[in-house]
N, C-alpha and C positions, 0 to 999 in steps of 0.2 A: 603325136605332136601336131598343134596344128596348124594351120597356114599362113602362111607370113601375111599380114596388113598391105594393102594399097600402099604407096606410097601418100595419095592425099586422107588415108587414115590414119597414117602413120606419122603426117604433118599437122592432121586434127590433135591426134592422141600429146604427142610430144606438145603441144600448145598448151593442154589441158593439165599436163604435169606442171611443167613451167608456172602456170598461174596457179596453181595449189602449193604450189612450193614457196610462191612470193608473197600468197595469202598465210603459211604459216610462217615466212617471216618474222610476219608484222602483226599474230596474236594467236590469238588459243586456237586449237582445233573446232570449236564450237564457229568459227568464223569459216568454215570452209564449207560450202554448202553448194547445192545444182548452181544456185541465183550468184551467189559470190565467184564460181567460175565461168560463168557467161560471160559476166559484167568484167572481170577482172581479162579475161583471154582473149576479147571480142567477138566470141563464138555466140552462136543464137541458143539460147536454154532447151529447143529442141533440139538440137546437136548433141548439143554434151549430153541430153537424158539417153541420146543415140548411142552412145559412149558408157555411160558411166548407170549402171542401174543399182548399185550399194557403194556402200560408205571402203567398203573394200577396194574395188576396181580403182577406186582415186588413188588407192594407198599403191593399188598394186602399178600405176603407173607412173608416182613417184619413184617407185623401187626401181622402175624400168629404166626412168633418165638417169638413176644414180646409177645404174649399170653401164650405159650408155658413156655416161662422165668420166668413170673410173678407167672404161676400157680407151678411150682417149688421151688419158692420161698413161698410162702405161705404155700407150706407142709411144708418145714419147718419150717417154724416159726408160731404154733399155736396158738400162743396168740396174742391179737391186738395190742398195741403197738408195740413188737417187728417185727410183719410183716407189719405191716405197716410205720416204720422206714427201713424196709429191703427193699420194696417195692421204697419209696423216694431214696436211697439210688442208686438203680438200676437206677432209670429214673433219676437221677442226673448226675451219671457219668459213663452210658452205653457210649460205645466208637461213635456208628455212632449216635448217640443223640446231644453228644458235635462236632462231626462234624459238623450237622447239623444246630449246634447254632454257631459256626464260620462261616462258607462258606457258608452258605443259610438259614438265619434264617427267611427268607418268605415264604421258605417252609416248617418249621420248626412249624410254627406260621398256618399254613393251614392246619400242620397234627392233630396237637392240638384241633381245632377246629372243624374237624374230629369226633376226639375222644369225644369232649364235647358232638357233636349231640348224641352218645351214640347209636351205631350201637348196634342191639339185641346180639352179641356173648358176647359184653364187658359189657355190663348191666349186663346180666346175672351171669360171671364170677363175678363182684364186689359183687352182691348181692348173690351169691352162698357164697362168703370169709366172707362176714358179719354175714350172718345167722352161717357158721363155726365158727365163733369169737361170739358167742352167740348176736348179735347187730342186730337193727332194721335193715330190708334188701327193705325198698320203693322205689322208683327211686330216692327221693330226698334224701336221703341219699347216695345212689349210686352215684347221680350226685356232692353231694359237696365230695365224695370220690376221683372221678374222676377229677374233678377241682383242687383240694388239689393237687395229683399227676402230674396230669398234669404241674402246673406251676411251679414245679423243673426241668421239660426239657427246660421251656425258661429262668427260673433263678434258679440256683441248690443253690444257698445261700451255708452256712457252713454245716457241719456234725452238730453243736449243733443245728441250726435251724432245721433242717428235725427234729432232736430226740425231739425238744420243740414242734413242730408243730404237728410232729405223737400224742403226750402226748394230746397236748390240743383238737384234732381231738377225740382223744381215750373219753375222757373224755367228748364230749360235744355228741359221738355219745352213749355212755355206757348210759348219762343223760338222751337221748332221748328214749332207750330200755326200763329206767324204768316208764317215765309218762304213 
């Protein structure tokens, strides 16, 4: 495992997400580059080369605020329906998400799929939130949490469908806690 970040690396790093995530807001990935997050986070282009040495590490510290966001979002909302509406909610209509689903939804569809393989920090997170929501916490549970979520960043559908969808999720995962 290895060492947790400075906190002023940790205030560099979380900047550098933030402005890549505001850059894929607002167009392709083709727009995300060393020069576009300098410019865009007010960090010096040597910093961020400090930071960032492939096109991976940007992604991978996008991935980090999304982690960041979601486990925020889960303190607050303790109970399972509503954080798991709160949850859909976010990945519906986070800004560089719906960029992403305009100007590059094949890389949109490759992050997702990412996330389905179900890297160890993201398992863990879901199945830490489940076990908090008193709910069976296995991987397949994890995994059709994760699914469930997932496919509001390639179709966010209405606010009633997330809250119909989080209910019947709630419901079919609460079913499963009690067999």
């Amino acid at each position: 495992m290895s060492p947790q970040p400075s906190a002023r690396t940790k205030r560099t790093q979380d900047a550098i997400a933030e402005s890549a995530r505001s850059i894929l807001q607002n167009g392709p990935t083709k727009n995300l580059s060393m020069v576009s997050l300098a410019s865009t986070s007010g960090i010096a282009r040597a910093t961020v080369y400090n930071h960032i040495s492939e096109k991976a590490d940007i992604y991978r510290l996008i991935s980090d605020s999304y982690i960041q966001d979601i486990t925020k979002i889960i303190s607050k909302n303790p109970s399972l329906v509503e954080g798991l509406v709160a949850i859909a909610e976010f990945v519906a209509l986070d800004n560089a998400i719906c960029g992403l689903r305009k100007h590059d939804p094949k890389v949109l569809i490759n992050a997702v799929t990412h996330v389905h393989s179900m890297p160890d920090q993201i398992a863990k997170l879901v199945m830490d939130t489940l076990l908090a929501w008193n709910v069976s916490a296995d991987l397949v549970s994890a995994d059709v949490v994760i699914r469930w979520l997932t496919s509001y960043a390639i179709n966010p559908g209405s606010k009633v469908d997330r809250q119909v969808g989080a209910e019947v999720l709630a419901n079919a995962l609460m079913k499963d806690a009690r067999s």
